[in-house]
Each structure stands twice: as structure tokens, then as C-alpha cells.
RODO-2510 file (C-alpha; in nm, 4 decimals, decimal comma):
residues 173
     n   res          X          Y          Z
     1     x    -2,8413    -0,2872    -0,1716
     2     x    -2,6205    -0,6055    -0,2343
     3     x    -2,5142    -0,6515     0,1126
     4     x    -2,1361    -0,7885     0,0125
     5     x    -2,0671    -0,7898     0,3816
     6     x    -2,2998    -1,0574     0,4825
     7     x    -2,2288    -1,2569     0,1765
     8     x    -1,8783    -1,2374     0,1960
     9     x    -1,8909    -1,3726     0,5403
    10     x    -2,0825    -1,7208     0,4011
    11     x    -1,9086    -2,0658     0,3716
    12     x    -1,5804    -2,2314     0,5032
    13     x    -1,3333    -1,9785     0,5990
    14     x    -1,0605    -2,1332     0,4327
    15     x    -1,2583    -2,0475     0,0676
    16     x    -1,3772    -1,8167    -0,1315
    17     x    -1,7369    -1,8239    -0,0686
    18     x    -1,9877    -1,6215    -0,2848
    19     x    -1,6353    -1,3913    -0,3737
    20     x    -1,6410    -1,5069    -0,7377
    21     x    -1,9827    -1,4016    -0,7958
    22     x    -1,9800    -1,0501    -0,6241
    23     x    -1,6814    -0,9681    -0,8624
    24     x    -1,9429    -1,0980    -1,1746
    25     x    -2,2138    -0,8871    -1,0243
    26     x    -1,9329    -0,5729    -0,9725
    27     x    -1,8394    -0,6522    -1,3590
    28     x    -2,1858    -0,6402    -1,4804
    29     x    -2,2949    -0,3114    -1,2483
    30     x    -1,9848    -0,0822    -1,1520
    31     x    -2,1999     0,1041    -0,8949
    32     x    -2,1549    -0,1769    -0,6641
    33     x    -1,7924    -0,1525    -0,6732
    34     x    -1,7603     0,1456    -0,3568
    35     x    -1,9856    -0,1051    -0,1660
    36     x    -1,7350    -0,3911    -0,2140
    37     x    -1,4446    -0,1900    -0,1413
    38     x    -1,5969    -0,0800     0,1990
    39     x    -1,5858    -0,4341     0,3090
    40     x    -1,1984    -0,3630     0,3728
    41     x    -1,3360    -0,2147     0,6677
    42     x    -1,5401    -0,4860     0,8144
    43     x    -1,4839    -0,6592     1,1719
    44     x    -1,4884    -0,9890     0,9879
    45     x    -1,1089    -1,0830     0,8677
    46     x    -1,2811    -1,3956     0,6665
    47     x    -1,4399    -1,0731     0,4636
    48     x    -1,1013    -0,8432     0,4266
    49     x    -0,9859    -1,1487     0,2638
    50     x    -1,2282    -1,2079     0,0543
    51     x    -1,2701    -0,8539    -0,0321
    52     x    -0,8757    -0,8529    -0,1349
    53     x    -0,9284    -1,1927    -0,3616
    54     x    -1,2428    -0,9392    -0,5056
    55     x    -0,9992    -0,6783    -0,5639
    56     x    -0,7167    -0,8420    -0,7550
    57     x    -1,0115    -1,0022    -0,9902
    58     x    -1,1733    -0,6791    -1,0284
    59     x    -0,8217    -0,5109    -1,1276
    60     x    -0,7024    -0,7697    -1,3858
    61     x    -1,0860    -0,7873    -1,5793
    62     x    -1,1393    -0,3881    -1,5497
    63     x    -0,8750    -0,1847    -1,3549
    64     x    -1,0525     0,1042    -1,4316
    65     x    -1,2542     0,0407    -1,1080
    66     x    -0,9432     0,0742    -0,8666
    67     x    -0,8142     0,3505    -0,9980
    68     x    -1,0240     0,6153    -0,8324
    69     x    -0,9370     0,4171    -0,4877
    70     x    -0,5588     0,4017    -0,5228
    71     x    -0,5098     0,7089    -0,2670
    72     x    -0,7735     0,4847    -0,0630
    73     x    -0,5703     0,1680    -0,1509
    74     x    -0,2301     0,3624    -0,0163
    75     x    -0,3663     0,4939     0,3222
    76     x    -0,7082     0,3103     0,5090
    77     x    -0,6492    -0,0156     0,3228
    78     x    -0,2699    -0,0208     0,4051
    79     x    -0,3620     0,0697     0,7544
    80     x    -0,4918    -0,2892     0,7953
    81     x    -0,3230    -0,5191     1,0074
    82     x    -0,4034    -0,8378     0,7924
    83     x    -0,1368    -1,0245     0,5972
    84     x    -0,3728    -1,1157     0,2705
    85     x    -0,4540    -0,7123     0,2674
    86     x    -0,0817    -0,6375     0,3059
    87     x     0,0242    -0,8957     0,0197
    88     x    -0,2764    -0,8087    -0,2411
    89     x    -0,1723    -0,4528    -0,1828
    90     x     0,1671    -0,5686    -0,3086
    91     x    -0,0159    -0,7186    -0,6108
    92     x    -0,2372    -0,4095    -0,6703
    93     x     0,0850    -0,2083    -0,6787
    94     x     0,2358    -0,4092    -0,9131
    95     x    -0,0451    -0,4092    -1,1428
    96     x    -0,1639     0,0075    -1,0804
    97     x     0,1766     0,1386    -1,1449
    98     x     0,1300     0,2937    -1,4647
    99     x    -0,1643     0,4288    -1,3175
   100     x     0,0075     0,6523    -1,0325
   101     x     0,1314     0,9254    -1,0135
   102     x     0,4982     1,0049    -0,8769
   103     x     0,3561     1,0403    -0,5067
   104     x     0,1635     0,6833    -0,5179
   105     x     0,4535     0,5638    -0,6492
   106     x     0,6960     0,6649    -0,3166
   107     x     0,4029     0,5917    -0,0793
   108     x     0,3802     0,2446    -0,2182
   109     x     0,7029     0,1942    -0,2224
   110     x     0,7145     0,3080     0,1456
   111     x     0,4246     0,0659     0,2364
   112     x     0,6234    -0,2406     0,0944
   113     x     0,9489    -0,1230     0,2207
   114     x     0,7688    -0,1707     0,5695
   115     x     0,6560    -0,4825     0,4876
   116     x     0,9421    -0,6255     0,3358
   117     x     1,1460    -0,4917     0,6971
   118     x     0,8921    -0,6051     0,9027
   119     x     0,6314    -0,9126     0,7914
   120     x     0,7239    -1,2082     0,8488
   121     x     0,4507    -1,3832     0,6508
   122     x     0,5630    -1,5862     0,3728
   123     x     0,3207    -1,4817     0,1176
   124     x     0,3648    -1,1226     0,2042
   125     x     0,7382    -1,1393     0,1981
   126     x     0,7471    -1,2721    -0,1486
   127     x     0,4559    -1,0903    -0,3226
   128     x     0,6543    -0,7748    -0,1768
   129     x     0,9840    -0,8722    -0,3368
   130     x     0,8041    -0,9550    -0,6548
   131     x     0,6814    -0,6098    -0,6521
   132     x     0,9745    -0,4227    -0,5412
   133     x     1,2441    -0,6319    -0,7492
   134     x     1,0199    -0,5261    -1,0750
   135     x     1,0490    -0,1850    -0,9388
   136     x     1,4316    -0,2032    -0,8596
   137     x     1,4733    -0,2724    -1,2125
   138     x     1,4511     0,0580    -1,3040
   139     x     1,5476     0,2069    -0,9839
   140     x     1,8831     0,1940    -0,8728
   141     x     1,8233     0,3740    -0,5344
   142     x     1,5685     0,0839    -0,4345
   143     x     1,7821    -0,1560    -0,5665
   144     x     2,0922    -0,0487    -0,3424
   145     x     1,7785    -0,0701    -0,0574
   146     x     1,6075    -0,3695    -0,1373
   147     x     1,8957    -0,6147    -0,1491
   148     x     2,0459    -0,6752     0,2012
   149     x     1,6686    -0,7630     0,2482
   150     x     1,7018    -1,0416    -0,0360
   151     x     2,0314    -1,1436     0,0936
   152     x     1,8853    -1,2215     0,4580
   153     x     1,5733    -1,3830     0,3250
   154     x     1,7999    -1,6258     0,1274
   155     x     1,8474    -1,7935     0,4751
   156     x     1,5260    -1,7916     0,5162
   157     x     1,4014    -2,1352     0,6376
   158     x     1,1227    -2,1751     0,4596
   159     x     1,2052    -2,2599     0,0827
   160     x     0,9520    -2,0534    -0,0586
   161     x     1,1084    -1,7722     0,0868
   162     x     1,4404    -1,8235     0,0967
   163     x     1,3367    -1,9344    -0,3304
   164     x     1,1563    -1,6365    -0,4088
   165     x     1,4462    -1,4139    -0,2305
   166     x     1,7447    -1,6224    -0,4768
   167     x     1,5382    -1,5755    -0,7872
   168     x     1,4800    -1,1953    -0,7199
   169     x     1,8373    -1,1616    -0,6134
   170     x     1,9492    -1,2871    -0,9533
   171     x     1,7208    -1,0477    -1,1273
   172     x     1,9031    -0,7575    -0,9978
   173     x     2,2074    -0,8914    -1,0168
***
């Protein structure tokens, strides 16, 4: 047993702690990887977040791992009230696409649509237009929905925000 939890839960809060070497030892022996992913569900929010850095790092070296987990992904992990598992899921998304199906697809979209309505945390709010501006390129319907969202969060006051919402504005435009 590797006992991620408990290791995930070691150092400052504000790092990664022993993240970077779970996602080696995850790497090097892909039966570990259900363990990992079952620290989404632990008490600790120092190890959700953690567990999402894990995830994105796992996904760009060998998305093959999160593929099997991407109904997971859509429903428990989307079910957690934490802004870095909210805004990694908008990564994952981004970086899974071609590898859902048509029903992933909506429920993502769905998820982020929420998110982009209802967050108000910065990284959240622009990982989510990221996401659903690449989308909207190729779909006019979420297009038509996603830009009074990018119009408001122009005004934003916070300039990453308000940045992020110009830039994807101009992409659709």
C-alpha cells in the first residue's frame, strides 16, 4: 500500500509536498493510480489539491490513466466543493476531449457552464473560459451562451479576469 493520503498531507500547505514524486511512482506502477485518485475524496482539502496538481501531471505524461475515470471525473469529482478541483477539472476537460464521448462532452460542458455562472474564483473563472472558448470555437450554440459571461467578466476588477475574459472575447469574435 502507498498510503498517498498521508503523504499528500506532508509539508507547507501552500506547496506541493511529496505530489511530484507520487505522480513518478504512479508513472513507473499504474496500479497505484485508483489509489491516488481516491484521495479526491479525502477530508483533507491540502490533499484534493494536491491530488488535482497529481492529476493534470498524470494526464499530460500518460492520459491513458484518466481515461477510465472520466465518468468518475464528471460526477464524484465535480461534486467537490473546492475551487483547485473545480478549475483542474476545467483543465482535464480541455485536455480529455478527444477522449469523450458525445455525453461527457454535454456533461462537461454543463459542469463549466455552472462554474463559469457561478464561481467567483479567479483561477476557476479563467481556466473555465479557456476551456469553453476552445470549445465555442466549434460550437456556435455555446458560443451564443458563453459570451454575455465574457462580456460581464470584462468588468471584472481583477485584471486577470477581466484579461483572460478580453482575450477570449476576441477569440470568438
Amino acid at each position: 500500500m502507498q498510503n498517498f493520503e498521508e503523504r499528500l498531507k506532508v509539508g507547507h500547505p501552500n506547496s506541493l509536498g511529496n505530489t511530484v514524486e507520487i505522480v513518478d511512482e504512479v508513472l513507473a506502477e499504474n496500479g497505484c493510480f485508483d489509489e491516488l485518485f481516491n484521495c479526491y475524496f479525502s477530508h483533507d482539502e491540502v490533499v484534493r489539491l494536491r491530488t488535482s496538481n497529481a492529476m493534470k501531471r498524470i494526464c499530460k505524461a500518460k492520459k491513458l490513466l484518466l481515461i477510465p475515470y472520466i465518468n468518475q471525473f464528471l460526477i464524484d469529482v465535480a461534486r467537490i466543493d473546492q475551487s483547485s478541483t473545480q478549475w483542474t477539472l476545467s483543465q482535464l476537460f480541455g485536455m480529455l476531449e478527444n477522449d469523450m464521448n458525445d455525453e461527457q462532452i454535454a456533461q462537461a460542458k454543463k459542469i463549466m457552464k455552472n462554474n463559469l455562472a457561478n464561481h467567483n474564483d479567479w483561477i476557476v473563472l479563467s481556466q473555465t473560459m479557456d476551456t469553453l472558448t476552445k470549445w465555442a470555437t466549434r460550437d456556435s450554440e455555446l458560443g451564443d451562451w458563453i459570451m454575455p459571461y465574457l462580456e460581464r467578466l470584462i468588468t471584472d476588477e481583477r485584471k486577470s479576469v477581466s484579461g483572460r475574459a478580453k482575450k477570449m472575447l476576441n477569440k470568438l469574435q
